[in-house]
C-alpha positions as CSV (number, residue, x, y, z in Angstrom):
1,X,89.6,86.0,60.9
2,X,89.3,89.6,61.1
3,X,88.0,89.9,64.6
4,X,90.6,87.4,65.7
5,X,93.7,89.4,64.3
6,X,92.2,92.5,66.0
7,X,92.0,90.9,69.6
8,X,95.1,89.5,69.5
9,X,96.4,93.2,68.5
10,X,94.3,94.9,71.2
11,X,95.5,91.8,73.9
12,X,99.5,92.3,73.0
13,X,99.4,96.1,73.1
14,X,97.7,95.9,76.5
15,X,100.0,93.0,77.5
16,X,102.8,95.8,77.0
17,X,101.6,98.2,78.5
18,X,100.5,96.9,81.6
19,X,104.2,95.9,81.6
20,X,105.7,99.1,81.3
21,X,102.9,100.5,84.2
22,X,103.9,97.4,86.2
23,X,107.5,96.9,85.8
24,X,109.7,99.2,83.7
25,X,107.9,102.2,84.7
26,X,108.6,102.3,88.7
27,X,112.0,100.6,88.0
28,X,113.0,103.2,85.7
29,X,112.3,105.7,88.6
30,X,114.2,104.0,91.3
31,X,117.3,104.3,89.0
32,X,116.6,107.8,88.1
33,X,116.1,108.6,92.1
34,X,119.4,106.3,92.8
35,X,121.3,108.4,90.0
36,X,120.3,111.7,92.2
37,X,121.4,110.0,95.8
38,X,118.2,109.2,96.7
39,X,117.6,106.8,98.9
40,X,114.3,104.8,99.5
41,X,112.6,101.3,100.3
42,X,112.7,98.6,98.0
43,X,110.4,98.5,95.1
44,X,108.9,94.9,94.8
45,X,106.3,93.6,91.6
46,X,102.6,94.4,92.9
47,X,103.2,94.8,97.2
48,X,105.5,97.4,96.3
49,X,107.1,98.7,99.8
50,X,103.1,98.0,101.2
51,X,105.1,95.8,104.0
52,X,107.5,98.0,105.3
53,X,104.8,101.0,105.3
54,X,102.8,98.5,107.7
55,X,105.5,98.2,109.7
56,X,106.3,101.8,110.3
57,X,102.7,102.7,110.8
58,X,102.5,100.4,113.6
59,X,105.8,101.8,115.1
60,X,103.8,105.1,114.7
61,X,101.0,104.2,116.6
62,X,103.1,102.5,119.2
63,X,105.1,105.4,120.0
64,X,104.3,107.8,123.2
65,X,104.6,112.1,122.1
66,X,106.2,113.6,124.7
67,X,104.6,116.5,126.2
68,X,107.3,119.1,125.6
69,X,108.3,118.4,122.4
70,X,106.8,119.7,119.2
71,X,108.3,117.4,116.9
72,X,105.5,115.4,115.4
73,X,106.5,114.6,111.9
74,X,108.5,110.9,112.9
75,X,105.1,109.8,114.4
76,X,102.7,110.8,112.0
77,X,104.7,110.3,108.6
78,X,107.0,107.6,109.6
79,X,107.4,106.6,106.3
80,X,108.7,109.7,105.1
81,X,110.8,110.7,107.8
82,X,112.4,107.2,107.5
83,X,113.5,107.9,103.6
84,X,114.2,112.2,103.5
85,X,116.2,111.6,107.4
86,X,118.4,109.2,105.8
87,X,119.5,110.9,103.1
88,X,122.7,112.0,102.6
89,X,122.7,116.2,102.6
């Protein structure tokens, strides 16, 4: 009866914390960031923004560098220009 008590103990706690790593943790975040004016993709259980970062890196890839100019960062980190270019200054 012991052994079963202490399993159920060990399951629950890990139950809640996998819950706050999973779900209260990168919530509470996106609030926090929100509060400050920042601005970013969507947070969604387990994918996360994985779709949209897809996306971009595709758009990435597709896109031609012109010769002349020596701005490189909206190809190569097209995820991060697309959240720190849209915010507000």
């Amino acid at each position: 009866m012991d052994h079963a008590l202490l399993l159920v103990l060990a399951g629950s706690w890990l139950l809640g914390r996998a819950l706050v790593q999973l779900v209260w943790r990168p919530r509470a975040t996106a609030a926090r960031f929100r509060a400050q004016g920042v601005r970013g993709l969507p947070y969604r259980f387990l994918r996360g923004s994985f779709d949209e970062m897809s996306r971009m890196k595709a758009e990435g890839e597709a896109m031609a560098l012109d010769v002349c100019n020596h701005d490189i960062l909206p190809g190569l980190c097209l995820t991060l220009s697309a959240v720190f270019f849209t915010m507000p200054l």
